[in-house]
C-alpha positions as CSV (number, residue, x, y, z in Angstrom):
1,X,118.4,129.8,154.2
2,X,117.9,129.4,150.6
3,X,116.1,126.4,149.4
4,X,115.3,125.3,145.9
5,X,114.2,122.2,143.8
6,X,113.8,120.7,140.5
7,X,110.2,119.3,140.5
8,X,110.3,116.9,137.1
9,X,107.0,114.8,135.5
10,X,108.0,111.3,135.4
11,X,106.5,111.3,131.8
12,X,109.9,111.4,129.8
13,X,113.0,111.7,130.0
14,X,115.1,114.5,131.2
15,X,115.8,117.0,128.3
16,X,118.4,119.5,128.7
17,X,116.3,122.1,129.1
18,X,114.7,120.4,132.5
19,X,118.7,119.8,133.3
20,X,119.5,123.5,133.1
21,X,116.4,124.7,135.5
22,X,117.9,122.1,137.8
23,X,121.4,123.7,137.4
24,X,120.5,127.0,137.8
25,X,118.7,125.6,141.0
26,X,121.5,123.9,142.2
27,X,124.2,126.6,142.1
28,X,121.9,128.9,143.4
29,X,121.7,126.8,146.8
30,X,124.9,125.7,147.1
31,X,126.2,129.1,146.4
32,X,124.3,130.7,149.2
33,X,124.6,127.5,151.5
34,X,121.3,126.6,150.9
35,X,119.7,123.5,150.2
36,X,118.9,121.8,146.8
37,X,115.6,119.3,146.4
38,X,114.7,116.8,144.2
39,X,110.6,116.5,144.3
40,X,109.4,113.7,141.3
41,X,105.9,115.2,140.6
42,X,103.9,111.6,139.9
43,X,99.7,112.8,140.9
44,X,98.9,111.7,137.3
45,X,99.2,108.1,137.7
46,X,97.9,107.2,134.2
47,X,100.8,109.5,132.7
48,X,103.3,107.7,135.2
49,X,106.9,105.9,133.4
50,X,108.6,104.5,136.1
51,X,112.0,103.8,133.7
52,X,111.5,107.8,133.0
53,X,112.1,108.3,136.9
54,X,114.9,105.8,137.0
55,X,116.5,107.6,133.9
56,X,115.9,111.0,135.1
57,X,117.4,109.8,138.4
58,X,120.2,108.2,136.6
59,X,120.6,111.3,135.2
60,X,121.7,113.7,137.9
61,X,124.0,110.9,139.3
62,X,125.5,111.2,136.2
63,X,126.1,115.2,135.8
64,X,126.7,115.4,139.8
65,X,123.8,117.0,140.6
66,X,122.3,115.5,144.3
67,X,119.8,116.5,146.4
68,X,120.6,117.6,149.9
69,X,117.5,115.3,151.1
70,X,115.5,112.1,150.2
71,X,114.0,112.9,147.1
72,X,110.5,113.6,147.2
73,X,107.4,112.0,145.5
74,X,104.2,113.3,145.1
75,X,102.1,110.5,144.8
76,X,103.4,109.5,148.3
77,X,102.2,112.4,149.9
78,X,98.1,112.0,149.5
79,X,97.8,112.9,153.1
80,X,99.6,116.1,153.2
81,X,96.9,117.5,150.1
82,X,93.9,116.3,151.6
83,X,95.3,117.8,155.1
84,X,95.7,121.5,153.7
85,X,92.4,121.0,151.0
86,X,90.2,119.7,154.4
87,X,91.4,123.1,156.1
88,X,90.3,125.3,152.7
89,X,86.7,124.0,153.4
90,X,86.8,124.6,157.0
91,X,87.4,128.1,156.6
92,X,85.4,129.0,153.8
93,X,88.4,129.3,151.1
94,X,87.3,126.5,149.2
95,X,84.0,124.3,148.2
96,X,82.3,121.3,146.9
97,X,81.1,122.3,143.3
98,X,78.3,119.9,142.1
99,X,78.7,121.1,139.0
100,X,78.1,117.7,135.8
101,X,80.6,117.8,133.1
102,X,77.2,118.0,130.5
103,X,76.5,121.4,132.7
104,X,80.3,122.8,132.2
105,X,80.5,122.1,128.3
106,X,76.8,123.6,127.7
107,X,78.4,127.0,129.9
108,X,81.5,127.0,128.3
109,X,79.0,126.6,124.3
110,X,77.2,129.4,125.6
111,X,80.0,131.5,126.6
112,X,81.7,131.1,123.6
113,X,78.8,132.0,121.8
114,X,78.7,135.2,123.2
115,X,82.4,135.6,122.7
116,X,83.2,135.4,126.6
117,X,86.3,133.6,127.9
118,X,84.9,130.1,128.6
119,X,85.6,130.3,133.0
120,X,83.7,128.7,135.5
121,X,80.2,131.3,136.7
122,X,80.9,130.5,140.5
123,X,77.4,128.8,140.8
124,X,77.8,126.6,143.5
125,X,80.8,129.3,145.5
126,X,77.5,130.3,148.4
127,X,75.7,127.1,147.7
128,X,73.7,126.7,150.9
129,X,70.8,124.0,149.2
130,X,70.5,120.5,149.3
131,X,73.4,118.7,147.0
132,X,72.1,116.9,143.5
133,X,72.1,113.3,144.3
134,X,74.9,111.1,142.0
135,X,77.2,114.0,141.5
136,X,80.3,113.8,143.1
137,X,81.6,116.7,143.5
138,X,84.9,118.3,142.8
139,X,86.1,120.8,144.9
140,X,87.2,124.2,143.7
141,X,89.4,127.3,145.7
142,X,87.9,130.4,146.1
143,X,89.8,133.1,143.7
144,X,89.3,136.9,143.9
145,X,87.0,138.2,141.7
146,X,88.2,141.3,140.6
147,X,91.3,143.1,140.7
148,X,94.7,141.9,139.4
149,X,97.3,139.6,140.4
150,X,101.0,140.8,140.1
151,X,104.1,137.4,139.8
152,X,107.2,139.6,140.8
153,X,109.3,137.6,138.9
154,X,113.2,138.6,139.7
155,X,113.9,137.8,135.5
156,X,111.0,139.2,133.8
157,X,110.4,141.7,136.1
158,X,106.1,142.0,137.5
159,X,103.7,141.0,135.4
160,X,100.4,141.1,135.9
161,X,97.2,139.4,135.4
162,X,93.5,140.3,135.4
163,X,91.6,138.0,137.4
164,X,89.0,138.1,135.0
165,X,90.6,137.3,131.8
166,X,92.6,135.1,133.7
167,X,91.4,133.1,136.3
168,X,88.2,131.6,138.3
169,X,87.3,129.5,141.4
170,X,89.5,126.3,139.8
171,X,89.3,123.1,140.8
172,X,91.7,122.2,143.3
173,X,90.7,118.4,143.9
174,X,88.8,116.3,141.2
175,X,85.5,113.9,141.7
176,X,88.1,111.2,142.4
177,X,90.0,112.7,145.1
178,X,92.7,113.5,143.5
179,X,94.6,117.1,144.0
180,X,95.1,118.9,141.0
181,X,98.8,120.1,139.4
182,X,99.0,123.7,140.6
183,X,97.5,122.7,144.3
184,X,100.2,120.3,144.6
185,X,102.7,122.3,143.4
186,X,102.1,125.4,145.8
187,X,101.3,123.2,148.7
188,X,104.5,120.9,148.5
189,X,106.7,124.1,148.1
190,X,105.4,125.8,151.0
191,X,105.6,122.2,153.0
192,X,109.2,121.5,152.0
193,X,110.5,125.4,152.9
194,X,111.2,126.4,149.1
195,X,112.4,129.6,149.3
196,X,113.5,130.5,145.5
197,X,111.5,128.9,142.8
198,X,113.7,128.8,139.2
199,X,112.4,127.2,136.5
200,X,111.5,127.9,132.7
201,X,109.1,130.4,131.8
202,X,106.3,128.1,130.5
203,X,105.4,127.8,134.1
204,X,105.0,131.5,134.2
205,X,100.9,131.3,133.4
206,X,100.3,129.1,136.3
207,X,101.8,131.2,138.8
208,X,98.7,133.2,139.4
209,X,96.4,130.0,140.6
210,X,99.9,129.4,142.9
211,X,99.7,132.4,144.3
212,X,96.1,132.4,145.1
213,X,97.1,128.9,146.9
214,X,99.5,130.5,149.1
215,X,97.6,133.4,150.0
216,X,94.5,131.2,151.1
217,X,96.9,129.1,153.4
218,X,98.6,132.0,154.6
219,X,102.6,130.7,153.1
220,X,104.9,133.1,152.5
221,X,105.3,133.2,148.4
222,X,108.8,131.8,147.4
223,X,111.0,134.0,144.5
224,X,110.3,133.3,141.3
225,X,113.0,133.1,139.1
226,X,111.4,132.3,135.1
227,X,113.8,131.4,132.5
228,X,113.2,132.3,128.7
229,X,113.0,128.6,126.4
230,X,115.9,127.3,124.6
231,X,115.1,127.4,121.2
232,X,116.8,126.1,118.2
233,X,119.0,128.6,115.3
234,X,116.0,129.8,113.9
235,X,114.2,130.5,116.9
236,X,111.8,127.9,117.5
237,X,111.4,125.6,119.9
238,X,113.7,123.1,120.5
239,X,113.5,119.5,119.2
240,X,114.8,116.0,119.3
241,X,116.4,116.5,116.2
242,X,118.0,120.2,116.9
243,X,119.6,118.4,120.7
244,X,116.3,118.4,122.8
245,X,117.0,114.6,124.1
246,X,117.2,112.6,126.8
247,X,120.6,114.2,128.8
248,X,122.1,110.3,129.2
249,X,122.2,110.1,125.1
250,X,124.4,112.7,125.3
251,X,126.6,110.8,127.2
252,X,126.5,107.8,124.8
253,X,127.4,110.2,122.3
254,X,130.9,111.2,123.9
255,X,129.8,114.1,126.0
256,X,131.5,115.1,129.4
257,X,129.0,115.9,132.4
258,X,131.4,119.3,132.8
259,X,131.1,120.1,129.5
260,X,127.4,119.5,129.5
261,X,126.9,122.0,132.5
262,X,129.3,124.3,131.4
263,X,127.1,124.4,128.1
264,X,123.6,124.9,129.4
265,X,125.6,127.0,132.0
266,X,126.1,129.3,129.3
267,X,122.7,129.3,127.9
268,X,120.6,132.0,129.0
269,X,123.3,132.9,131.8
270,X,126.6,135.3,131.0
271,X,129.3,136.2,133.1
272,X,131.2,139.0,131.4
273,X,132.9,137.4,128.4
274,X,134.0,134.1,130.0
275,X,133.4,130.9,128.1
276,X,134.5,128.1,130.0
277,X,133.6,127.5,134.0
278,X,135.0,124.9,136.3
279,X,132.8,123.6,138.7
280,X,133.8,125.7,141.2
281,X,133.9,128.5,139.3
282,X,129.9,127.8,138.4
283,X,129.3,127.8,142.1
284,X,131.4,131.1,142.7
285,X,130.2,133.0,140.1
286,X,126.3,132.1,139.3
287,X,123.8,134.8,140.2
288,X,120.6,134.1,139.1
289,X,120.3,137.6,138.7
290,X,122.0,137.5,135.6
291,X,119.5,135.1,133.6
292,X,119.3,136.5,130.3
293,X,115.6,137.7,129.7
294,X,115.5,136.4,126.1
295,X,115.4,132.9,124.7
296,X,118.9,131.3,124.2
297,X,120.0,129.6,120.8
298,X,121.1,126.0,121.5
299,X,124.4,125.2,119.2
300,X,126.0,121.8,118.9
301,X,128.8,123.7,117.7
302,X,129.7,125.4,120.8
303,X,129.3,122.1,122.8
304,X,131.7,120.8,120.7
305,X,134.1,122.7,121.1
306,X,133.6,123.1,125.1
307,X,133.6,119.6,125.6
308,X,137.0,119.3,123.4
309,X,138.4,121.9,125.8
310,X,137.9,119.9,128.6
311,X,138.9,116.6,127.6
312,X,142.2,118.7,126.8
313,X,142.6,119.0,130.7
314,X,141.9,115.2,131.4
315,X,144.4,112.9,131.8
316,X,145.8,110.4,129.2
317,X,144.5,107.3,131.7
318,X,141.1,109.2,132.3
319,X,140.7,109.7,128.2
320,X,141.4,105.9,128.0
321,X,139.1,105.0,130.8
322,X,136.2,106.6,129.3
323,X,136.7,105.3,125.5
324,X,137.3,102.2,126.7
325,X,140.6,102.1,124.8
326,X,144.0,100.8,125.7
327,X,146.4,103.5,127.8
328,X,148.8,105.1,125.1
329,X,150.3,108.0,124.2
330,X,148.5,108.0,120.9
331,X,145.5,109.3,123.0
332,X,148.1,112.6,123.4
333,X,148.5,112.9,120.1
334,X,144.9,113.1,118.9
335,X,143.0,114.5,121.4
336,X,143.6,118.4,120.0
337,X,141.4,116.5,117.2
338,X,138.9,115.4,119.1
339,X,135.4,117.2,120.0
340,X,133.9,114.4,121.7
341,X,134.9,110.9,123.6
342,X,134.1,108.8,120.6
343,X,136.4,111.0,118.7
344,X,139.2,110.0,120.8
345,X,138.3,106.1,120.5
346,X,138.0,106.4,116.7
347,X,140.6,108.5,115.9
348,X,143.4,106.6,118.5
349,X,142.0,103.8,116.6
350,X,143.0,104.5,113.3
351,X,146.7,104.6,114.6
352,X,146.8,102.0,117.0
353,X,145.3,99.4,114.6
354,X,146.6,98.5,111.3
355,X,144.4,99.6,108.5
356,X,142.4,97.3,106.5
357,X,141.0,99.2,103.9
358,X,142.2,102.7,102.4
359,X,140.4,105.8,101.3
360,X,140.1,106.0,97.7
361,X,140.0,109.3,97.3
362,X,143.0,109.7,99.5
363,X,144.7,107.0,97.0
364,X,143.5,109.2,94.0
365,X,144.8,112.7,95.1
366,X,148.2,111.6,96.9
367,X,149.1,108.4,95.4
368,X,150.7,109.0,92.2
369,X,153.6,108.2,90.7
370,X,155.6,110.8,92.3
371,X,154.6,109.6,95.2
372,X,154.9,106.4,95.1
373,X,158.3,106.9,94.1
374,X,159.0,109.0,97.5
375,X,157.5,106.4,99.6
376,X,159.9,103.5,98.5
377,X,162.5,105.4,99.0
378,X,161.6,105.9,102.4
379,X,161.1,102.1,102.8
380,X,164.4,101.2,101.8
381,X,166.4,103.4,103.7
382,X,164.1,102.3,106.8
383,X,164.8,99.2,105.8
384,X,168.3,98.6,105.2
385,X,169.8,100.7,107.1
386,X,170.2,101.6,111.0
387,X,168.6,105.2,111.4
388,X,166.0,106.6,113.1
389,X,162.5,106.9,111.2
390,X,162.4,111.3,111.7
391,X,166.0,111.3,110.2
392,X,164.9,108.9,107.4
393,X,162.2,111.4,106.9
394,X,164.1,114.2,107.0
395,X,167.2,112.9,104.5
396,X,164.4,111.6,102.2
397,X,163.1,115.4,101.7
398,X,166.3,116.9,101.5
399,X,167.9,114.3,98.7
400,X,164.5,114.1,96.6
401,X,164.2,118.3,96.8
402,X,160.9,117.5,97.7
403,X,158.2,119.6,100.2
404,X,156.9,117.2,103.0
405,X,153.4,116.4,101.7
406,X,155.0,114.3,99.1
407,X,156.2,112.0,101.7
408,X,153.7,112.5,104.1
409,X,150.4,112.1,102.6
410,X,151.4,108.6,101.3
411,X,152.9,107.5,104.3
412,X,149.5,108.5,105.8
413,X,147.6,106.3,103.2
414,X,150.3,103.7,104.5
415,X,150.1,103.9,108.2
416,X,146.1,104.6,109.2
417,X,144.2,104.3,106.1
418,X,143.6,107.8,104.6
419,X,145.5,111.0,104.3
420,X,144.7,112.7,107.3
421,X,146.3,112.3,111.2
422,X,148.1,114.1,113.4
423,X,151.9,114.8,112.2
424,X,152.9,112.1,110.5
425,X,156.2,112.2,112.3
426,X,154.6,112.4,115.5
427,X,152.7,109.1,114.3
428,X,155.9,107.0,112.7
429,X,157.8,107.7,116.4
430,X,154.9,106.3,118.0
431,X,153.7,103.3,116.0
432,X,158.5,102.7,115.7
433,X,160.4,101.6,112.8
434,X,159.2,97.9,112.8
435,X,155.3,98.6,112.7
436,X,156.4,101.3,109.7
437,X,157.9,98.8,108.1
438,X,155.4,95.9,108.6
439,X,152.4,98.9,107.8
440,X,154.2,100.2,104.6
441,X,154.3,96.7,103.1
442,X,150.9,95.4,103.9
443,X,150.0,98.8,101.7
444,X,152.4,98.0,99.0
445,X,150.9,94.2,99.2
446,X,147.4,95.2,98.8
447,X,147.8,98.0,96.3
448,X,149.4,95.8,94.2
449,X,146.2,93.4,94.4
């Protein structure tokens, strides 16, 4: 059985690069009727946000994403690190390095001197002697110390690093007791049965030391998926300003959880030419063996427009639910307009509510005399006498040999404001002939002033 997990610092909050490892982790799982953990990786107490755990936890309730088990957190699980580091020592895989901190930076000075890469010299690896009294020591695993070791990574393909420009014996637990980041990592993996390890290809350098964990515990080493960065349109890494930001301020901004996944779905992964995925379509279809070896270009753009293709297959209730607006077919008429769930509030909300101040420029360019002229006509045969507000429209144009923006852009001015909507007639049917009426002289009223 396949089992994989999204292993987040409770630092910060989740960014949507963190929310795309965990997708591709999920669909993996569920695809292959696997299972899907959540592990919150909190060892470093004094880096520890406990509202970044309740927002990263808040987060993947919000996309959908769930583990299949009680989600896991390191600091918790003391116990289980000292259990495996206790049976390092016992076998010889691992030892107490009385090694002072003033003795490390005056090796590392003198290997830098001599153009060496500053690494540990393995001083204390066969100490048999008596320890130096008032060092606590820290206790370091024992790597190989030649040769190569080779991550086959199912993306990048095997690479391969020299232990000696690479690694050393590195510390495994520190003075204090506590284990070290790439110890817990391998151990809680190997504990908790992950089988397939995805996750972004910063991570890629510490699989070595990982390795050399599992090997000196004899666990089986998990698949290792590593996917390329998201980077921004001019290739460099992602920031809070290009869309790297907490995933729940996308949904303040108007975002869909589909649209979201589908997006990040789509970034670094490819199947064929399709665009848009439903969720079960993402679980059908993902195959982590199509992770794009190069870095992916994040686009608000194309969010956009994915999200605005979704909320064209929500209901008109759903749409109203989620802006918070009032149930009306308004909502129909402008959601082809709308990239993003604030859209829909703001522009329904130039149609449902009357208009209390209006565009300027729209005044300037479509306000003339010409059409002012066009407008009161349309008022007074609205006015005085019984016909429907498309035929008024329509007789208007054909007696005043006039084309339809001549009408239409001041009757927008009239009705929402500025001289853009949906079709004008579409809007008059909605709002009906005693709101046109009521709207039309409001405008006349004010322009006047």
């Amino acid at each position: 059985m396949i089992v994989t997990r999204f292993a987040p610092s409770p630092t910060g909050y989740l960014h949507i690069g963190g929310l795309r490892t965990a997708l591709f982790s999920y669909l993996w799982a569920k695809k292959s009727g696997g299972k899907f953990l959540l592990r919150i990786e909190d060892t470093d107490r004094s880096r520890h946000n406990e509202d970044a755990v309740s927002g990263i936890l808040k987060a993947f309730e919000w996309v959908g994403i769930k583990s299949d088990e009680e989600v896991v957190y390191q600091s918790e699980r003391q116990d289980i690190y000292n259990k495996y580091i206790n049976i390092l020592l016992q076998n010889g895989k691992a030892y107490k390095c009385y090694m002072s901190k003033d003795e490390l930076e005056q090796l590392r000075e003198e290997q830098t001197t001599r153009k060496e890469r500053p690494r540990y010299d393995g001083r204390y690896r066969n100490f048999t002697g008596t320890p130096p009294i008032g060092v606590e020591p820290v206790i370091r695993i024992k790597t190989p110390e030649t040769g190569s070791i080779i991550v086959r990574d199912l993306v990048k393909g095997d690479v391969e690093f020299s232990i000696e420009d690479n690694l050393d014996d590195f510390v495994i637990a520190r003075a204090d007791g506590m284990p070290t980041y790439n110890f817990v990592v391998a151990i809680d993996d190997a504990v908790m049965g992950v089988t397939d390890v995805i996750r972004g290809d910063d991570h890629l350098s510490n699989t070595p030391k990982q390795i050399v964990v599992y090997e000196a515990l004899g666990f089986k080493i998990p698949k290792f998926y590593h996917v390329p960065m998201i980077h921004n349109a001019e290739g460099k890494k992602l920031s809070k300003r290009d869309g790297a930001t907490d995933v729940l301020q996308y949904r303040e901004l108007g975002y869909l959880p589909d649209a979201l996944l589908n997006f990040l779905l789509r970034l670094g992964w490819s199947y064929r030419d399709k665009e848009l995925f439903s969720r079960n379509e993402m679980l059908e279809l993902f195959e982590p063996s199509n992770i794009n070896k190069s870095a992916s270009i994040f686009s608000i753009e194309k969010l956009n427009w994915i999200n605005g293709e979704k909320i064209k297959n929500l209901s008109q209730d759903q749409l109203a639910n989620l802006s918070g607006i009032e149930s009306s077919p308004v909502i129909d008429l402008v959601r082809d307009r709308c990239s993003t769930i604030i859209d829909i509030k703001i522009e329904s909300e130039k149609i449902i509510n009357q208009p209390e101040i209006y565009d300027e420029q729209s005044l300037k360019k479509h306000y003339r005399d010409d059409n002012k002229k066009i407008l009161n006509i349309f008022y007074e045969k609205i006015k005085n006498n019984n016909i429907s507000l498309a035929e008024a429209f329509a007789q208007v144009l054909e007696t005043e040999k006039v084309g339809m923006a001549k009408l239409a852009q001041p009757l927008r001015i009239a009705l929402v404001g500025v001289a853009q909507s949906p079709s004008v007639v579409d809007v008059i049917n909605i709002l009906g002939i005693k709101e046109v009426i009521y709207r039309i002289e409001k405008f006349f009223e004010r322009i006047e002033k």
